[in-house]
N, C-alpha and C positions, 0 to 999 in steps of 0.2 A: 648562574647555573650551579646546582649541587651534583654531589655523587655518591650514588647509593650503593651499594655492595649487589651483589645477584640478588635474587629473590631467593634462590635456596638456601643464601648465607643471611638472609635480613636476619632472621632471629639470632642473639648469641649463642644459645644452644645447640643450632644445630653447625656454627662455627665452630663450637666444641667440641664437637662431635666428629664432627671432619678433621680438625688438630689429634685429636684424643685419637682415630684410628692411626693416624699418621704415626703418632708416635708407641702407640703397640706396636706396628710394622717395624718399624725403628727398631725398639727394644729385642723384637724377636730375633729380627737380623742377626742383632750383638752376640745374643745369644747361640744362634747356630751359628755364629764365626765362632765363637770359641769352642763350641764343641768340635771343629774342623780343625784348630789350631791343636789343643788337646789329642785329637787323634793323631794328627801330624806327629807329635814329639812324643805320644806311646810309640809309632813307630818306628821311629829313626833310635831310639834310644833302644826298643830291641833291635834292631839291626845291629849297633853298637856293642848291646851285650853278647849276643848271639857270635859274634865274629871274631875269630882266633888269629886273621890274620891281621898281621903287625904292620904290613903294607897299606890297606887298605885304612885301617885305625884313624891314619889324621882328615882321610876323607867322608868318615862318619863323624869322628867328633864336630867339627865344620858343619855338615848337616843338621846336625844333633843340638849345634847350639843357635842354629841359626832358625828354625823350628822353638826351642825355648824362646827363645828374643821373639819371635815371633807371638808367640805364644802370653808371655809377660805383657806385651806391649796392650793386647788383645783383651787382656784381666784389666789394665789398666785406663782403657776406652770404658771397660763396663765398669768403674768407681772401684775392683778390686788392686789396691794398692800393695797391700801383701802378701810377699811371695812365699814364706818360709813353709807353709802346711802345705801347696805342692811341691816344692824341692823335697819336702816327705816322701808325700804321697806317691811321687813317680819315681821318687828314688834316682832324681839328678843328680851325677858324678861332679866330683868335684873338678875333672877334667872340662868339664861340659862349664860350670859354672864361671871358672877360669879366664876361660873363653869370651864371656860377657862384662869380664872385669871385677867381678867377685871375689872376693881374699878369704 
């Protein structure tokens, strides 16, 4: 007795074809996590900036770096390894980086 695949997977192409959407979906996914992570830590980071009060401070910074970490982890699912052109870009405190274990 043999075993054949479906009829609608017999051909390899259209196996490819069913992989290949899978992994656009995939990709996509990655993609709009990160812009979800990315918005998380614009916000928390103005929350941070915006705030004068010195009580509250260690419970943004905690926020703030935990949203980065998040954030980093998230670039790093999608092959982005390096981090130094957003600690730019968002203009990550070195309070915040500290945080993560950064010197």
């Amino acid at each position: 007795m043999s075993l054949r695949p479906p009829s609608h997977l017999a051909g390899s192409s259209a196996a490819e074809a069913a992989f290949g959407a899978l992994g656009h979906e995939i990709l996509a996914e990655k993609a709009a996590a990160l812009g979800r992570a990315g918005q998380k830590v614009e916000e928390t980071l103005a929350r941070l900036r915006d705030n004068a009060d010195e009580e509250l401070r260690p419970r943004l910074l905690k926020e703030a770096a935990e949203a980065v970490h998040g954030y980093f982890i998230q670039r790093e699912l999608c092959g982005l390894r390096k981090h130094d052109g957003v600690i730019r870009e968002y203009d990550i405190p070195r309070a915040v980086l500290v945080r993560l274990g950064a010197r």
